[in-house]
DRENMARNU-677844 format. One record per residue: residue number from 0; residue in one letter; x, y negated, z negated of N, C-alpha, C in turn. Coordinates in pm, 1 decimal, always signed. Layout:
N
(rec NUM A (X Y Z) (X Y Z) (X Y Z))
...
END
This chain:
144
(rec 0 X (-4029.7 -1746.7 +493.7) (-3953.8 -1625.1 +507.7) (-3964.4 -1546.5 +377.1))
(rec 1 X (-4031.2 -1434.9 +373.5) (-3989.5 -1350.9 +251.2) (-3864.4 -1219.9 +249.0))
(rec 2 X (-3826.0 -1246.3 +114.8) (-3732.5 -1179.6 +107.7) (-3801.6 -1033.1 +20.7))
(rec 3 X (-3724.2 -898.5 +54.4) (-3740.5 -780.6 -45.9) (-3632.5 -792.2 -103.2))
(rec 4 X (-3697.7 -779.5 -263.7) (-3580.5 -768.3 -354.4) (-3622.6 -640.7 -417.7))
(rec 5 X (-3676.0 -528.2 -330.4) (-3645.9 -369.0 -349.4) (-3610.8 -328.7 -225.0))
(rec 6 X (-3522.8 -370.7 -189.2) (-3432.8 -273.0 -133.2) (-3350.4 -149.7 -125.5))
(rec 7 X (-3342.7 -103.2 -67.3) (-3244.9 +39.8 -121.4) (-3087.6 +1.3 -99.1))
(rec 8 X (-3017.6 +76.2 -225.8) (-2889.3 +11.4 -239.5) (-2801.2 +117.3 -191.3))
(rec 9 X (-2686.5 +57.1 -143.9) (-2600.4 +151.8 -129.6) (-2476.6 +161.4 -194.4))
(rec 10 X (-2475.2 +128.9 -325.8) (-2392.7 +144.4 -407.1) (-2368.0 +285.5 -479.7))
(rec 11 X (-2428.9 +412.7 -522.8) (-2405.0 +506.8 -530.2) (-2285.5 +520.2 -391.3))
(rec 12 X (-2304.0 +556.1 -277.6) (-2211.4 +548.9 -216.0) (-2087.0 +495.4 -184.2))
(rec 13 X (-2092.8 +365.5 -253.1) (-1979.1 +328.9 -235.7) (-1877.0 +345.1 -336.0))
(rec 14 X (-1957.2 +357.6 -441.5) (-1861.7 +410.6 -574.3) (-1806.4 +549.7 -516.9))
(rec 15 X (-1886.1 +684.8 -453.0) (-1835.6 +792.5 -396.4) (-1720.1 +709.2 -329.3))
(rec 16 X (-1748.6 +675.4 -216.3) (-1650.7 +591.8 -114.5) (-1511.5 +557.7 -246.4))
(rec 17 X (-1521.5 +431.3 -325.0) (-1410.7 +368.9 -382.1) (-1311.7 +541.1 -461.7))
(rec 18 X (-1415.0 +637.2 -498.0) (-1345.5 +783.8 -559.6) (-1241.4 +845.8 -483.7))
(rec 19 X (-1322.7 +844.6 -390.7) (-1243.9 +878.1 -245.8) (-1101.8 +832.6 -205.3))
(rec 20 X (-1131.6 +719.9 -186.7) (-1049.9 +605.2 -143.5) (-898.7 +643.9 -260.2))
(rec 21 X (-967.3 +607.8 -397.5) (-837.3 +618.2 -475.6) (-756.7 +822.6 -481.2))
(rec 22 X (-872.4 +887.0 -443.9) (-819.0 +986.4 -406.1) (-698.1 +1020.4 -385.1))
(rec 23 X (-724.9 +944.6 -193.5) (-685.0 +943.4 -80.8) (-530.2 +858.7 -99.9))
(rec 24 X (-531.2 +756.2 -208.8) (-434.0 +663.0 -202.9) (-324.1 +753.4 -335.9))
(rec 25 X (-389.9 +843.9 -367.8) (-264.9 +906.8 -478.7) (-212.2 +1002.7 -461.8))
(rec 26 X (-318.7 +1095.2 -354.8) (-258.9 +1202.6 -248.9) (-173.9 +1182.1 -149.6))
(rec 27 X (-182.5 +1029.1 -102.1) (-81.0 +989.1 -2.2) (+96.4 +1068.3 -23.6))
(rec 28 X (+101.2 +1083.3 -166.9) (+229.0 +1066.2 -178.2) (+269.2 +1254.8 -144.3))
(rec 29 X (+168.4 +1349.2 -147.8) (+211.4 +1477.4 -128.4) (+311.8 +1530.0 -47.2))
(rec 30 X (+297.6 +1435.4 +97.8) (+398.3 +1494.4 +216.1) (+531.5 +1424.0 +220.3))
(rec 31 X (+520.6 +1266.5 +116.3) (+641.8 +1199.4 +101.8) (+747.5 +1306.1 -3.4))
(rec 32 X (+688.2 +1339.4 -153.0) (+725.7 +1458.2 -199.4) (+785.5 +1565.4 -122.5))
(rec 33 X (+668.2 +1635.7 -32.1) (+745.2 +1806.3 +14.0) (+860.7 +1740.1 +114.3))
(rec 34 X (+873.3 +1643.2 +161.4) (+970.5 +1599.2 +266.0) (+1106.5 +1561.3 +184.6))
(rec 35 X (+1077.8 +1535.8 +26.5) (+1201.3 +1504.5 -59.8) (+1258.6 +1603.8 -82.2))
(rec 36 X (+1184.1 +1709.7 -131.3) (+1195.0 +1863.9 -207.3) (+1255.1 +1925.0 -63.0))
(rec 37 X (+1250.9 +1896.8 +69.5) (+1339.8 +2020.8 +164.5) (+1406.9 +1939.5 +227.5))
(rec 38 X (+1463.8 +1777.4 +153.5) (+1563.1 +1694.9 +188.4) (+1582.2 +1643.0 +318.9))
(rec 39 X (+1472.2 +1584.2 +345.5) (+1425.1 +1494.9 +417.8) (+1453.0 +1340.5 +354.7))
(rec 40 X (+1472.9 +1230.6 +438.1) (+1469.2 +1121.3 +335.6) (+1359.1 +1030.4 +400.3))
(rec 41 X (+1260.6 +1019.1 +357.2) (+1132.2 +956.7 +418.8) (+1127.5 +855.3 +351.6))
(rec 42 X (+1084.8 +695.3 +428.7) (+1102.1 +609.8 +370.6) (+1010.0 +550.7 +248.2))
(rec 43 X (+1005.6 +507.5 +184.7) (+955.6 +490.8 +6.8) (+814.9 +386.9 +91.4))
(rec 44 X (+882.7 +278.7 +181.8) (+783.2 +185.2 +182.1) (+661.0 +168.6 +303.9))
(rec 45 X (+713.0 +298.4 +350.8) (+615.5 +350.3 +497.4) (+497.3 +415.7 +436.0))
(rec 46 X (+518.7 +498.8 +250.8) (+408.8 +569.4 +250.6) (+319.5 +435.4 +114.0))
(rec 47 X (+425.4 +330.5 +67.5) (+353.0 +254.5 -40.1) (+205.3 +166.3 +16.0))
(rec 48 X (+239.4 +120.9 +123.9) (+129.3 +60.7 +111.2) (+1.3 +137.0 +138.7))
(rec 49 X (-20.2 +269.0 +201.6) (-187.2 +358.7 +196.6) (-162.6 +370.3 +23.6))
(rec 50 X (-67.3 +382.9 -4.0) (-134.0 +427.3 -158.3) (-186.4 +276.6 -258.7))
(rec 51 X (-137.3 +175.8 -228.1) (-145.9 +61.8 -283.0) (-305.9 -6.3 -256.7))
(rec 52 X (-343.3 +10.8 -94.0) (-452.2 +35.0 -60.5) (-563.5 +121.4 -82.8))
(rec 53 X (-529.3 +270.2 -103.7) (-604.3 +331.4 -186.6) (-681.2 +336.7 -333.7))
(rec 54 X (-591.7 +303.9 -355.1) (-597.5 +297.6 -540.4) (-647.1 +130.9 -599.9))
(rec 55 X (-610.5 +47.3 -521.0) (-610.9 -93.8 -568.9) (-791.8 -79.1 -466.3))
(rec 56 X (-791.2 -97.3 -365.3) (-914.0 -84.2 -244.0) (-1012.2 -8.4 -325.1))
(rec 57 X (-1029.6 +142.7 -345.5) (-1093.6 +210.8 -424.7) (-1118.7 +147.1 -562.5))
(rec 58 X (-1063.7 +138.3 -681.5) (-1064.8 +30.5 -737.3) (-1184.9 -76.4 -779.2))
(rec 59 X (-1102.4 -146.2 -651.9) (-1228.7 -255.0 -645.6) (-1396.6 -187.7 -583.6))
(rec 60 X (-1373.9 -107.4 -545.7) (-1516.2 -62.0 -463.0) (-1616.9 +19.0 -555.5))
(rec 61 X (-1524.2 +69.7 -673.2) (-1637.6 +131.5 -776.3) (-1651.1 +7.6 -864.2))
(rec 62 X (-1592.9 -83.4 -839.0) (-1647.1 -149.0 -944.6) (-1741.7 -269.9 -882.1))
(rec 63 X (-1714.3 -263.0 -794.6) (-1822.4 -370.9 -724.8) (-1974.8 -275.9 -732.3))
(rec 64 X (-1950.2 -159.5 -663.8) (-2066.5 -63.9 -710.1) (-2113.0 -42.2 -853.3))
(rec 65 X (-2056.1 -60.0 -922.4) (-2097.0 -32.2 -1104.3) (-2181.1 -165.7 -1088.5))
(rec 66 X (-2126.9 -273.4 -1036.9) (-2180.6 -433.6 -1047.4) (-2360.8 -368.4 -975.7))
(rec 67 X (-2317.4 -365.0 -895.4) (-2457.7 -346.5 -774.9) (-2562.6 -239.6 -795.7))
(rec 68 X (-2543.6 -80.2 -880.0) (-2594.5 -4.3 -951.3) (-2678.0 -53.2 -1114.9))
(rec 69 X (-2607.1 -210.7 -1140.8) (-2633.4 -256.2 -1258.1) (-2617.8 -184.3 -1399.9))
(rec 70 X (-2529.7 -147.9 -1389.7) (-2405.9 -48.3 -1505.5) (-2364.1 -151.8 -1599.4))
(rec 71 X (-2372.2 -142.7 -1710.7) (-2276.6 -208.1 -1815.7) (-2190.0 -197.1 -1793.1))
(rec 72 X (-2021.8 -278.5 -1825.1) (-1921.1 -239.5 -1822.6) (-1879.1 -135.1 -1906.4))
(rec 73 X (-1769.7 -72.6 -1897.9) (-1749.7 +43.5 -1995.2) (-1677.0 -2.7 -2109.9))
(rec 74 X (-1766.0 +93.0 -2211.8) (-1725.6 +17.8 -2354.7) (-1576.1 +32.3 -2403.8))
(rec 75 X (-1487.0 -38.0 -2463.7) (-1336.5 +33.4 -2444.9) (-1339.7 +72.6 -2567.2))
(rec 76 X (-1350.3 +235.1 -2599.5) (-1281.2 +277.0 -2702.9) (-1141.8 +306.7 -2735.2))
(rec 77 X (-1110.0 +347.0 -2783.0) (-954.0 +393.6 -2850.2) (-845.6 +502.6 -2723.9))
(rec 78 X (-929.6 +544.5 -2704.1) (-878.6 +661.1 -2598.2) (-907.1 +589.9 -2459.0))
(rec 79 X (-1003.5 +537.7 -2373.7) (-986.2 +403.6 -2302.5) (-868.1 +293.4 -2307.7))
(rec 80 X (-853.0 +261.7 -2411.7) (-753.9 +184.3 -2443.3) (-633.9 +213.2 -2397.0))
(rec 81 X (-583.6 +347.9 -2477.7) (-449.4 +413.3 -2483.2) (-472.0 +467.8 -2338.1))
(rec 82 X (-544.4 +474.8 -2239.7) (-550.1 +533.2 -2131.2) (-496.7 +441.4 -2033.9))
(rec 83 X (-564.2 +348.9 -2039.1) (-518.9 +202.0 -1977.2) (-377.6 +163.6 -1999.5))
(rec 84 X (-353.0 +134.1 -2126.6) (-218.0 +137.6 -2127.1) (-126.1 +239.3 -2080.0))
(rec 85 X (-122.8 +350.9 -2109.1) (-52.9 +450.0 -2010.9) (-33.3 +413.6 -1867.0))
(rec 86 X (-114.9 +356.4 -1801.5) (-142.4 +389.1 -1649.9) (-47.3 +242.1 -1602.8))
(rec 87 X (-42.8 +100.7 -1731.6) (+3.0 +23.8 -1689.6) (+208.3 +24.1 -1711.4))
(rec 88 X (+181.7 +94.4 -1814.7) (+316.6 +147.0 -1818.7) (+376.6 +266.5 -1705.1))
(rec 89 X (+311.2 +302.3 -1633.7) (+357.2 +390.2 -1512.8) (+359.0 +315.3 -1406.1))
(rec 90 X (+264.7 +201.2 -1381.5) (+303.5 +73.3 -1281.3) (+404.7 +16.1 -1308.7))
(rec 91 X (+456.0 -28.2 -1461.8) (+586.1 -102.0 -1458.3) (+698.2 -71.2 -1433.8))
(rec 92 X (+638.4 +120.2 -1429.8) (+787.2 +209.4 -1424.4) (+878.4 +142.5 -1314.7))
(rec 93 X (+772.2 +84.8 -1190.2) (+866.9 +30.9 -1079.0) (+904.6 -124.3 -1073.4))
(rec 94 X (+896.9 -209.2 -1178.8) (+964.1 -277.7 -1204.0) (+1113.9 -319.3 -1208.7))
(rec 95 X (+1159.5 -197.3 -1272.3) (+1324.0 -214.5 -1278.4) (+1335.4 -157.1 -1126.0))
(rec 96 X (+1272.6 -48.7 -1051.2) (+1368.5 +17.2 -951.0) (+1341.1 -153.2 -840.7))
(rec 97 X (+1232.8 -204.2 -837.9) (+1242.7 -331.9 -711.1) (+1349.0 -413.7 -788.5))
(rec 98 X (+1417.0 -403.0 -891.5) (+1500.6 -539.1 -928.6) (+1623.4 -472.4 -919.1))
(rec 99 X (+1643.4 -367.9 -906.2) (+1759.3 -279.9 -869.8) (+1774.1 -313.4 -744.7))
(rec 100 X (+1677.9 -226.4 -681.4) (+1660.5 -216.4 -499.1) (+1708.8 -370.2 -460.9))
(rec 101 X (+1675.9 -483.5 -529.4) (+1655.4 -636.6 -433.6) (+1788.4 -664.5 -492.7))
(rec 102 X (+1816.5 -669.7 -610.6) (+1928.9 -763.4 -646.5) (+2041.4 -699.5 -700.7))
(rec 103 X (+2058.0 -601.2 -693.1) (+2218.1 -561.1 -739.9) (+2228.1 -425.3 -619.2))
(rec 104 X (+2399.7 -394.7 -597.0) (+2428.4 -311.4 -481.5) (+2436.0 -143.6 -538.9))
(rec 105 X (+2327.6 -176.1 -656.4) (+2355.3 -20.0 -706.6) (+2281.2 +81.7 -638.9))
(rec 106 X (+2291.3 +161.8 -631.8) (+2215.3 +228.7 -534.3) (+2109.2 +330.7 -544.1))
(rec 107 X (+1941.1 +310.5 -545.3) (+1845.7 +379.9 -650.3) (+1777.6 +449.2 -575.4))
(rec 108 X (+1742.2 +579.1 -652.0) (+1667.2 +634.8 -584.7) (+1527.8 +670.1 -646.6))
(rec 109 X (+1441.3 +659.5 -537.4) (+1330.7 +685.2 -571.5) (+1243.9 +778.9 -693.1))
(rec 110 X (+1317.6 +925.2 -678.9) (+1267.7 +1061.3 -748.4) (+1313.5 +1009.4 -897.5))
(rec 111 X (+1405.3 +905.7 -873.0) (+1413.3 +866.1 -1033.5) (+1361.2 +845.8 -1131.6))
(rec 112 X (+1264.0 +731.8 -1078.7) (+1186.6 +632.8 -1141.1) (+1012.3 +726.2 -1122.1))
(rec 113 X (+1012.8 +812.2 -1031.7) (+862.9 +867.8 -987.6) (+811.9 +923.1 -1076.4))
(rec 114 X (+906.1 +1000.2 -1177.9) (+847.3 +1113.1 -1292.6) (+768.9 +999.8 -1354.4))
(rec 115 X (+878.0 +944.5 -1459.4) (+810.1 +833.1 -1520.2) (+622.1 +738.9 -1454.6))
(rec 116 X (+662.9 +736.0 -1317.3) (+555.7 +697.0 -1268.4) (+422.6 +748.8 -1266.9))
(rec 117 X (+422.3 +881.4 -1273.7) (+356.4 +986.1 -1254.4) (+277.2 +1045.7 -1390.5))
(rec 118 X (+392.9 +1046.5 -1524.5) (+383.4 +1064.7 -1637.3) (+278.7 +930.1 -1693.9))
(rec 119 X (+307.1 +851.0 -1694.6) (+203.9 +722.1 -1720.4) (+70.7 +706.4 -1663.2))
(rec 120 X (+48.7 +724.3 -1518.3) (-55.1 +697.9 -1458.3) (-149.2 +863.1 -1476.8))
(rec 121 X (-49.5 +994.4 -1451.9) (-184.3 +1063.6 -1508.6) (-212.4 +1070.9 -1617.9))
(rec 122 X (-77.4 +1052.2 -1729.4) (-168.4 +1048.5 -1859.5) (-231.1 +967.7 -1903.4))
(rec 123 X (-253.6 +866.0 -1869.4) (-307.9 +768.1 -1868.5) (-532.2 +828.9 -1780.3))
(rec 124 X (-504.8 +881.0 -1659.2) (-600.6 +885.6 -1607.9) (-662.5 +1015.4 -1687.6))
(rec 125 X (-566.3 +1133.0 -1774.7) (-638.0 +1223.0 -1822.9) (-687.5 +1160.0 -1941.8))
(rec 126 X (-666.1 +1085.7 -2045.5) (-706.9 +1018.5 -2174.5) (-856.0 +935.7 -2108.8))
(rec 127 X (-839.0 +870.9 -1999.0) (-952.7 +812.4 -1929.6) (-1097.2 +927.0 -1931.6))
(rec 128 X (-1087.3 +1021.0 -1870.5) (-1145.0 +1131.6 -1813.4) (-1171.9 +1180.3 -1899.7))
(rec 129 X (-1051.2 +1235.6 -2072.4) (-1116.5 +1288.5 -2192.7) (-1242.6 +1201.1 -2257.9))
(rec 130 X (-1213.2 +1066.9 -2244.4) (-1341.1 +980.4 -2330.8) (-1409.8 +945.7 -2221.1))
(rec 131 X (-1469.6 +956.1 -2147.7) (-1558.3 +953.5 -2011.5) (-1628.6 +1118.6 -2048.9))
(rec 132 X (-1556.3 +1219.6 -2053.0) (-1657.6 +1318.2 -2105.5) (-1700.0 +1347.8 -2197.4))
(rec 133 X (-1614.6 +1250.7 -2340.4) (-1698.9 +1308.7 -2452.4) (-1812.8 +1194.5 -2455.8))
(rec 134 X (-1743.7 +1077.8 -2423.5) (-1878.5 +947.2 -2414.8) (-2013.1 +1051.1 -2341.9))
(rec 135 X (-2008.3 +1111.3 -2227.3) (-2119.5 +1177.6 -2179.9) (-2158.3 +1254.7 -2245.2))
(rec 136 X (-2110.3 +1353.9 -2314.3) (-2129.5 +1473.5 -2415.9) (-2207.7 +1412.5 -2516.1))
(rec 137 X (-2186.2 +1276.4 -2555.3) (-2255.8 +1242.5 -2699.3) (-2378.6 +1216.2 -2612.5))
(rec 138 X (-2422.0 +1109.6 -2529.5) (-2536.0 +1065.5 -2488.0) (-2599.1 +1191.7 -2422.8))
(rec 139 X (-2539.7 +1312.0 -2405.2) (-2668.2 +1413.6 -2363.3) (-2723.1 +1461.3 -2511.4))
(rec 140 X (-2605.7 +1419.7 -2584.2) (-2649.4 +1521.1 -2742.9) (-2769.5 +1409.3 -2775.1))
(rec 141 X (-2751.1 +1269.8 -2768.0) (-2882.7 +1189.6 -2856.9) (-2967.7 +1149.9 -2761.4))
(rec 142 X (-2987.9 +1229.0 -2641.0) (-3146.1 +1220.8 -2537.4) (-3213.3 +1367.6 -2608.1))
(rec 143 X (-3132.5 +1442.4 -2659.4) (-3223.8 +1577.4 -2738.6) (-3299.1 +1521.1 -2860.3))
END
């Protein structure tokens, strides 16, 4: 039996696909929002899991594609770093509200804890995105 080991890959796509995906999983929250803002009370855990799926699913799918494209991992500079951390400090934001929500009768609300959530994970994803373009900016400057 022979095998081709030139095949055509479909990893460009799936990294599109995993972009998508986390898109799709951070936009989820738009109509949970406008439904807060004209006081609606829509439930927190009907819209968590597409976004948990989005973002965690996506996620994994560019990086299985970075694997399969044969990409180095990305180098962590300083601004990487502090980006990462941002984004994990906007995940923990919901730490205290599930230990609220489960174990004491205080009574929490969501829009509370969301800024904070929101504040971490994009600044976090804009510090990402600033050294992702200057990292590109330098390597077009030293192919001249």
């Amino acid at each position: 039996m022979e095998t081709n080991t030139n095949r055509p890959t479909n990893a460009p796509k799936y990294f599109l696909w995993g972009t998508l995906l986390i898109w799709f999983g951070v936009l989820i929250w738009t109509p949970f929002i406008i439904l807060q803002i004209i006081g609606k009370q829509p439930s927190f855990l009907s819209f968590l899991p597409f976004h948990l799926i989005g973002v965690i699913g996506g996620a994994r799918l560019r990086s299985f594609a970075r694997k399969a494209m044969g990409l180095p991992p990305p180098e962590r500079k300083s601004l990487q770093i502090a980006g990462s951390i941002l984004i994990a400090m906007g995940i923990l934001t919901w730490a205290p509200y599930f230990y609220l929500k489960a174990f004491t009768p205080t009574p929490v609300e969501v829009m509370n804890f969301l800024p904070f959530h929101l504040v971490g994970a994009l600044g976090g994803i804009l510090l990402l995105t600033i050294n992702h373009l200057s990292t590109r900016q330098n390597l077009e400057k030293t192919r001249r």
